[in-house]
C-alpha positions as CSV (number, residue, x, y, z in Angstrom):
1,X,-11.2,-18.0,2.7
2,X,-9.8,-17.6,6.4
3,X,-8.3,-14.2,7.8
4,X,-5.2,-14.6,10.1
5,X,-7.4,-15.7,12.7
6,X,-8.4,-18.4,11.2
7,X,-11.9,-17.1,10.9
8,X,-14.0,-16.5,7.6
9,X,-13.1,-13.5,5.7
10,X,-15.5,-11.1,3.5
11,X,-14.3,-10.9,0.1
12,X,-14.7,-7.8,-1.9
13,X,-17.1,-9.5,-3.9
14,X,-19.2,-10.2,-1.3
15,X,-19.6,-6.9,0.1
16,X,-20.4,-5.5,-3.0
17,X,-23.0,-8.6,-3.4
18,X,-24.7,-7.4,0.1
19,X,-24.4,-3.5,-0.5
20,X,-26.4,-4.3,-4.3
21,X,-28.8,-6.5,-3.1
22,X,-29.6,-3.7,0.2
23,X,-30.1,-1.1,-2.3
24,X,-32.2,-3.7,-4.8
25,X,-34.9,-4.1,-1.4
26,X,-34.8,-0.2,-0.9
27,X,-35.7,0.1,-4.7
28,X,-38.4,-2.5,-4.0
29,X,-40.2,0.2,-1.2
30,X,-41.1,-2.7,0.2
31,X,-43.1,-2.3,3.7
32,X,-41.5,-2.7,6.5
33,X,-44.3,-4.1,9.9
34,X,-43.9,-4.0,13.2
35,X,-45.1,-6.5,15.5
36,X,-45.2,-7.8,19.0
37,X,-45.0,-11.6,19.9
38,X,-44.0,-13.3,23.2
39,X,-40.4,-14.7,23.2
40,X,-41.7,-18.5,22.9
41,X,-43.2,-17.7,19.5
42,X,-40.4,-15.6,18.7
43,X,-37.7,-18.3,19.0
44,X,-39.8,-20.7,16.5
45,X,-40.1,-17.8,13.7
46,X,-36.6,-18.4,12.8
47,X,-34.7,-15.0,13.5
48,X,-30.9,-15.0,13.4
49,X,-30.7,-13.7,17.1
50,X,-32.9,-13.5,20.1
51,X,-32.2,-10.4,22.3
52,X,-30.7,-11.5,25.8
53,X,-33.8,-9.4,27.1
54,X,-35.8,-11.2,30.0
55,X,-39.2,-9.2,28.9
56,X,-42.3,-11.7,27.5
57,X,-42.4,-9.6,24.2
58,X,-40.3,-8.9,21.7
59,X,-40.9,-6.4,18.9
60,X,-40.3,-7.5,15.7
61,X,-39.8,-5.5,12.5
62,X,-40.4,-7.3,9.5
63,X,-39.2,-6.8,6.1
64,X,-42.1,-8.1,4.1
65,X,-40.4,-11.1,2.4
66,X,-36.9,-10.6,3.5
67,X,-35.6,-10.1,6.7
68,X,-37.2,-10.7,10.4
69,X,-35.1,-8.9,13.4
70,X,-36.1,-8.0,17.0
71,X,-35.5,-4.3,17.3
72,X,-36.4,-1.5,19.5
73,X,-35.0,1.3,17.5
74,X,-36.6,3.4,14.9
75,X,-37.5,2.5,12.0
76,X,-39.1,3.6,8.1
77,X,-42.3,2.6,7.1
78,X,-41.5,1.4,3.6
79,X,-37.6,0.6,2.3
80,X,-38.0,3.1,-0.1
81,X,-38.0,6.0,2.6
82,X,-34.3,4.8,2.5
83,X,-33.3,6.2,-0.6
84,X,-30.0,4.2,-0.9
85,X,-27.0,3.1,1.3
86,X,-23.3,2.6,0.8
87,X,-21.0,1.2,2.3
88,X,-18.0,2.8,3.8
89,X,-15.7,0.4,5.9
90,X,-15.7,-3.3,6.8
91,X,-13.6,-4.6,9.9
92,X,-13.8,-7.5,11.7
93,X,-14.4,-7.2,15.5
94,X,-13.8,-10.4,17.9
95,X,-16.2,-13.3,16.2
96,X,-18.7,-10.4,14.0
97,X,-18.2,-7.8,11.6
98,X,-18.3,-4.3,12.1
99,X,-20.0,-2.3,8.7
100,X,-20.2,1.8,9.1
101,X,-22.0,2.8,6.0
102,X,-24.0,6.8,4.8
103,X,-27.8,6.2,3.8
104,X,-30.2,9.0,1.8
105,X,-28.8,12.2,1.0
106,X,-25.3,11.7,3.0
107,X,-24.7,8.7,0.5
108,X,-25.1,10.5,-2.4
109,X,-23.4,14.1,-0.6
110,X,-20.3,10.8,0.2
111,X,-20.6,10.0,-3.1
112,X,-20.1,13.2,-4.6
113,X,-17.1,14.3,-2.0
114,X,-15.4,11.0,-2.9
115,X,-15.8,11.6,-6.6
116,X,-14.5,15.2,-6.4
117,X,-11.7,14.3,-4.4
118,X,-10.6,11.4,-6.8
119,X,-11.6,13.8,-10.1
120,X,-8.5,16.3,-8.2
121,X,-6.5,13.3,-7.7
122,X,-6.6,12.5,-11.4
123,X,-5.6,15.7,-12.5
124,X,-2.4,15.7,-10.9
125,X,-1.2,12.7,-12.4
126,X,-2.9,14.0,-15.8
127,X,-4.6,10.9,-15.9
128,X,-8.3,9.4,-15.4
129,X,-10.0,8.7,-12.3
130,X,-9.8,4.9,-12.8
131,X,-6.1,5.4,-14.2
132,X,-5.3,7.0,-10.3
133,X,-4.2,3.6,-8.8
134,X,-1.6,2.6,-11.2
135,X,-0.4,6.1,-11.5
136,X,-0.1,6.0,-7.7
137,X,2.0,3.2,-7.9
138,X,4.0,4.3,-10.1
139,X,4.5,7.4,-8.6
140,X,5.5,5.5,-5.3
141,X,7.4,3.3,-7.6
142,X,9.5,6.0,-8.9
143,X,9.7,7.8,-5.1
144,X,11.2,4.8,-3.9
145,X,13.6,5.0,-6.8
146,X,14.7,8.4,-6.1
147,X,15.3,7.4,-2.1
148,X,17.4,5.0,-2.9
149,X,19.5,6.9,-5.5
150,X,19.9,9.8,-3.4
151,X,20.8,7.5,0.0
152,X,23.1,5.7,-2.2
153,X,24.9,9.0,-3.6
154,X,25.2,10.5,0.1
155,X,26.3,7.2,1.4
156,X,29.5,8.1,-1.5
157,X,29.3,12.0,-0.7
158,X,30.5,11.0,2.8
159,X,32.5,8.7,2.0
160,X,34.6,10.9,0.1
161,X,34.2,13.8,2.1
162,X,35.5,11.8,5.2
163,X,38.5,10.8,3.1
164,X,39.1,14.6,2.7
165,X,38.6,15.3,5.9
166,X,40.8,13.0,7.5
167,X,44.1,13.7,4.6
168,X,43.9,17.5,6.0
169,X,43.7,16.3,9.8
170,X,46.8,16.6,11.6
171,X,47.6,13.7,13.9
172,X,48.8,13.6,17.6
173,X,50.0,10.3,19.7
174,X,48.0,8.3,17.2
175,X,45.2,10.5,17.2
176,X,43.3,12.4,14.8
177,X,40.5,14.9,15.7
178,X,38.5,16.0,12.9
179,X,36.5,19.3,13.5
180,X,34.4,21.0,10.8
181,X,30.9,22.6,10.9
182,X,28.4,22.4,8.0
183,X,25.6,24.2,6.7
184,X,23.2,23.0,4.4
185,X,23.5,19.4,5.9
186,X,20.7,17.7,8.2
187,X,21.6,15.4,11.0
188,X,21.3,12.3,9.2
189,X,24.0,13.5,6.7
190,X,26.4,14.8,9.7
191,X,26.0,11.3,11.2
192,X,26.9,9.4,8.3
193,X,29.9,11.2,7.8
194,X,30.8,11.1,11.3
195,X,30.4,7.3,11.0
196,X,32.4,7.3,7.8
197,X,35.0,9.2,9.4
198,X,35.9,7.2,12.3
199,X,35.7,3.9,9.9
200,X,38.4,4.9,7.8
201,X,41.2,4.9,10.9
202,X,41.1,3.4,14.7
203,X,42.2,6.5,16.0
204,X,40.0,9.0,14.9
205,X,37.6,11.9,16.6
206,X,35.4,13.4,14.5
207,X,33.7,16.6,16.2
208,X,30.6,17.8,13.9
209,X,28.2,20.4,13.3
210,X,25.2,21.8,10.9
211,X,23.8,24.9,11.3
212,X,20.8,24.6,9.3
213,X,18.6,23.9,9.2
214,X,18.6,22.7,12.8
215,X,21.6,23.9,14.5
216,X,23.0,20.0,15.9
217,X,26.2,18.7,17.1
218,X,27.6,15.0,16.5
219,X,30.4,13.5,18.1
220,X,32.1,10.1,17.6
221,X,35.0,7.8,18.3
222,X,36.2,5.2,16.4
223,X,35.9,2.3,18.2
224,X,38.4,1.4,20.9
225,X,39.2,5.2,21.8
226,X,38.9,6.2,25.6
227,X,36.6,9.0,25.8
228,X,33.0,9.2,26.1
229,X,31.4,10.9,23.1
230,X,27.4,10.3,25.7
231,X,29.2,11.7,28.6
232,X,30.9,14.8,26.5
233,X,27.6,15.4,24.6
234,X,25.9,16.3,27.6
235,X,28.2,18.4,29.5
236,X,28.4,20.5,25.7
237,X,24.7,20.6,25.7
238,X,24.5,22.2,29.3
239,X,27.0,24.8,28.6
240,X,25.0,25.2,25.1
241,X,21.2,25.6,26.4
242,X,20.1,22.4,24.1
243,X,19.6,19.1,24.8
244,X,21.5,15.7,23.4
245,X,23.3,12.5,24.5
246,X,24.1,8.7,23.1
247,X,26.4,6.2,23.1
248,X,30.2,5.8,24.3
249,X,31.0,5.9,20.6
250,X,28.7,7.8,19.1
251,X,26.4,11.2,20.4
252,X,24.5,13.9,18.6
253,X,22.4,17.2,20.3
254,X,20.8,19.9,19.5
255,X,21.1,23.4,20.5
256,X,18.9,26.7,20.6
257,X,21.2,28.3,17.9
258,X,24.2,28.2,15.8
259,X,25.9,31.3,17.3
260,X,29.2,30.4,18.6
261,X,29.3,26.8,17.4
262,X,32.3,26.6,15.7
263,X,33.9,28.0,18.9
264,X,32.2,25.2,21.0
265,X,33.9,22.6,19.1
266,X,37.2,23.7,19.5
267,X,36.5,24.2,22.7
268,X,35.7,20.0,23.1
269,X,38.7,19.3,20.6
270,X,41.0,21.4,23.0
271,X,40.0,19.1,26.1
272,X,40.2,15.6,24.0
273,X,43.6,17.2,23.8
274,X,44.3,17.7,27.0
């Protein structure tokens, strides 16, 4: 099997194959030598690797009956001074493989956080610890429901909200301005109305607010109108201490707080006027 570049991937299987038989060696306390030879005999002993050291000799640490490596580092005298090892994380890295694992005591101290942590996991989906993966998912499953559900129901909230709106709106010269201020509401709400509002007629301003809970502004256009809802945005937001901007169309700010907003809109609906 190939990863997506088109270089050979571990399979879980195989990790697990090399983590059991590392840990079958360490039960075996087998001892481990260390030995110097030059680098000629070194390169007919068959190791995987010959450091790109110039030096004559090499130091070899051999693994009686498994494993020959030149090394420099530190190492046990016998496998079993090991005590275990597992493995934590696999990546590849360029054309190798990069392994982090815990050994001795920190893999059992691992161990035990990783049980603990999944035993707490399992108790809030009242399940048991090998049950947490397909209670997960359906937890997630069921999330995902309940987004979609509640996006669809405010997409319908503001629909007929904006169809509220815009009956009570009073028109001038083909134009209606549609000022109200919200509580309750986030920004994503406030813009979806907005959106819904000047979709329902080309001649429509709608000038928006929440106060909670972040005290925001939103002003659009339906398309085709003359103003600038970017341009208005940011003189509002000047005079308001907050900052904001967008599109010709479509704008939204924030501001420090919500004292006085209601009077700022009518303020902006009052020059749309003219």
């Amino acid at each position: 099997m190939l990863d997506r570049s088109g270089h050979a991937a571990l399979t879980k299987e195989q990790i697990e194959s090399a983590e059991r038989l590392a840990n079958e060696i360490i039960l075996e306390n087998r001892t481990v030598d260390i030995r110097f030879v030059s680098r000629d005999e070194a390169g007919k002993l068959g190791l995987r690797k010959l450091p790109p050291t110039e030096r004559d000799e090499l130091r070899l640490i051999d693994i009686r009956d498994f494993d020959l490596t030149a090394c420099g580092g530190t190492h046990v005298a016998q496998t079993g001074q090991i005590a275990s090892i597992l493995l934590r994380k696999i990546e590849k890295v360029r054309q190798g493989w990069r392994v982090e694992f815990v050994a001795g005591l920190r893999a059992v101290a691992t161990a035990r956080r990783d049980f603990t942590t999944l035993s707490e996991t399992a108790a809030l989906f009242s399940a048991h610890i090998y049950d947490v993966p397909q209670s997960a998912r359906k937890a997630l499953d069921e999330i995902k429901l309940l987004r979609k559900q509640h996006e669809q129901s405010q997409e319908e909230l503001a629909a007929a909200y904006a169809a509220v709106l815009l009956a009570d709106a009073p028109e001038a010269n083909g134009l209606q301005i549609v000022v109200r201020t919200l509580s309750g509401r986030d920004l994503g709400f406030v813009k979806l109305l907005a959106q819904k509002l000047t979709r329902l007629s080309p001649g429509v301003v709608a000038l928006l607010a929440t106060t909670s809970p972040q005290p925001s502004l939103v002003f659009a256009q339906s398309a085709g109108q003359p103003f600038d809802m970017g341009a208005l945005m940011k003189q509002t937001m000047t005079k308001s201490g907050g900052r904001g901007g967008g599109s010709k169309d479509l704008a939204q700010g924030g501001i420090p707080n919500a004292d006085g907003i209601e009077a700022t809109l009518k303020a902006v609906a009052a020059t749309l006027r003219g």
